[in-house]
C-alpha positions in Angstrom: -18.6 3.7 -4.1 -18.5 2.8 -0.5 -14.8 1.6 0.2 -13.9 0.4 3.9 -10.2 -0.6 4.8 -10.0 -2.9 8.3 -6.5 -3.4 9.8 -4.7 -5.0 12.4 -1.9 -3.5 14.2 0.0 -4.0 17.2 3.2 -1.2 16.8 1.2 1.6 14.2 2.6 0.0 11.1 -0.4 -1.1 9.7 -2.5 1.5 10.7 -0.2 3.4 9.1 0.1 1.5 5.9 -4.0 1.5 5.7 -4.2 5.6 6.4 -1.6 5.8 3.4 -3.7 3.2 1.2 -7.0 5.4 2.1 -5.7 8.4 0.9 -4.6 7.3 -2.1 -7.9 6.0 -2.9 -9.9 8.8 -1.7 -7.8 11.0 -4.3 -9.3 8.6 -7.1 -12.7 7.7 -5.7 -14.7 8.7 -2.7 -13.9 9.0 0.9 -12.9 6.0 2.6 -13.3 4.5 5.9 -10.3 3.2 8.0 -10.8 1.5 10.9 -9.1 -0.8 13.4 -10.5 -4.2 12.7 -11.8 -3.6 17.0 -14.2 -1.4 15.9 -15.6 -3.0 12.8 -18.1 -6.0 12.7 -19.3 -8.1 9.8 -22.4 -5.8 9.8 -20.7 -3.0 8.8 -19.2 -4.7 5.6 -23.1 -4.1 3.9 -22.9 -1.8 1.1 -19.4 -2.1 0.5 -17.7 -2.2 -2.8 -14.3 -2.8 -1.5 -13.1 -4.0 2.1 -9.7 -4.0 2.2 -8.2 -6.2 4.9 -4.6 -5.3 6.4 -3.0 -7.9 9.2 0.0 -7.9 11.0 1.8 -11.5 11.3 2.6 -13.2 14.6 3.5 -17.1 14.7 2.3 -17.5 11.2 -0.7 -16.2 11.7 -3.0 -12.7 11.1 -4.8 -11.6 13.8 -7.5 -13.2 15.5 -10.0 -10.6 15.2 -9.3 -10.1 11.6 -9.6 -13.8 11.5 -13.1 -13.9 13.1 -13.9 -11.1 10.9 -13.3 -13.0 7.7 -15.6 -16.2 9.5 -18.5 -14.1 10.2 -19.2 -12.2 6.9 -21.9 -13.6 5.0 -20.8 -15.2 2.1 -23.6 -13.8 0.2 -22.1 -10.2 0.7 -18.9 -11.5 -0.1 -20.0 -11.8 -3.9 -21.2 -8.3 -3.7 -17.9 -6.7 -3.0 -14.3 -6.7 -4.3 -11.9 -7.9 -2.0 -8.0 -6.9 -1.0 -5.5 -8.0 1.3 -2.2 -6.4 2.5 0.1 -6.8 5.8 3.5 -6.4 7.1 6.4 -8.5 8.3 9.8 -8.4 9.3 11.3 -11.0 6.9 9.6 -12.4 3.4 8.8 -15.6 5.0 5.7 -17.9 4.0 3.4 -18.8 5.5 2.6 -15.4 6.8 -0.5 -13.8 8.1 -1.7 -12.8 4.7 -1.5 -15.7 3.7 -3.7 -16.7 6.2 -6.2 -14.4 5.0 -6.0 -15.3 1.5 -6.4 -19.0 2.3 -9.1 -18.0 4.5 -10.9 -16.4 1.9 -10.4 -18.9 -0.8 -12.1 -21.2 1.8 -15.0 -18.9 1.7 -14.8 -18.9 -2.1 -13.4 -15.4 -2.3 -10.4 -14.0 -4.5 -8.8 -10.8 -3.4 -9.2 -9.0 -6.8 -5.6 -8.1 -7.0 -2.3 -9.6 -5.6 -1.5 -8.9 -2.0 0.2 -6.5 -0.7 3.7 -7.5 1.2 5.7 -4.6 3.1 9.0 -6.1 4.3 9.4 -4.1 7.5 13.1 -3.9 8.6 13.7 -6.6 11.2 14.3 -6.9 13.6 13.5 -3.5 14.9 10.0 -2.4 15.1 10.3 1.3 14.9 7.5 3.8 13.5 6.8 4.0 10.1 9.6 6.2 8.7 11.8 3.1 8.6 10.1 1.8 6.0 11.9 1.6 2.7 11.4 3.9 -0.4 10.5 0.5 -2.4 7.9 -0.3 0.3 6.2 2.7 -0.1 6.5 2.4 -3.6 4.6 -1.1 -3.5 1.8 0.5 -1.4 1.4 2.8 -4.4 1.7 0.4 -7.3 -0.8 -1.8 -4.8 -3.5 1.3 -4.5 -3.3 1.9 -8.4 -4.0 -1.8 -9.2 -6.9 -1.5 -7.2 -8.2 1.8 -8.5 -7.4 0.3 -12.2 -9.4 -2.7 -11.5 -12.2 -0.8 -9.8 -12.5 1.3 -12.5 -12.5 -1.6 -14.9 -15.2 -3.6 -13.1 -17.5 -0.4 -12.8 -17.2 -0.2 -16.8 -18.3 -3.7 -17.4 -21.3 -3.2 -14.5 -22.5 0.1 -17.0 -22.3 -2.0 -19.7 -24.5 -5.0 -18.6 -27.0 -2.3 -16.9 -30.2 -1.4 -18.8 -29.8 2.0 -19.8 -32.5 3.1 -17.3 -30.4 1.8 -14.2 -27.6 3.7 -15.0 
């Protein structure tokens, strides 16, 4: 399973919040590429089973690179791969920039295949990650185990519809 995790981050946090999200997964499936969404083009989506997409929000908005991103991947390779989305911000306010992405997505007919991850950051300071709340991290957890739950779920059903040579 080829998983790739692109974020979007201007002080660390999301960086951060994507390293923590890899390992996690890489403890449940195999290893995992994070990388800042300035290094990744839509190319390098092929073959994956999972992009996970991490923006920070400013004015509303994710990031424009991660925005372009989302543009130029084929939509043809988006029904080959699950999708997720998580980001950061200061305050629980709407619309955000992963809302952006979600809307962006649904635009391309694409449905992150669990509910986005939100980490309230404590505002209005922007200081390195070990200001972020127990119950953050805790979401980032319960966020990586719905996606390793679902994962595993979808790869059962895949087995079963697969001849018994292709498996």
């Amino acid at each position: 399973m080829r998983i790739l995790i692109v974020y979007a981050s201007w002080f660390g946090h999301h960086r951060e919040i994507a390293r923590i999200i890899a390992d996690q997964l890489s403890s449940h499936t195999s290893p995992v590429i994070c990388a800042p969404v300035a290094a990744v083009t839509a190319s390098d989506t092929i073959g994956c089973d999972l992009l996970a997409l991490g923006s920070f929000t400013h004015a509303h908005h994710a990031s424009w690179r991660m925005r372009h991103l989302v543009e130029t991947i084929p939509e043809r390779r988006f029904k080959r791969m699950a999708v997720a989305v998580f980001g950061a911000q200061t305050v629980d306010e709407r619309p955000s920039g992963v809302d952006e992405l979600v809307n962006m997505l649904a635009k391309r007919r694409v449905r992150p295949i669990v509910p986005p991850l939100r980490v309230i950051l404590p505002a209005p300071d922007f200081v390195p990650w070990s200001r972020i709340m127990p119950a953050e991290r805790a979401k980032i957890t319960a966020f990586v185990q719905a996606l390793v739950d679902r994962l595993k779920s979808e790869t059962r059903a895949q087995q079963e519809i697969l001849p018994w040579s292709q498996r």
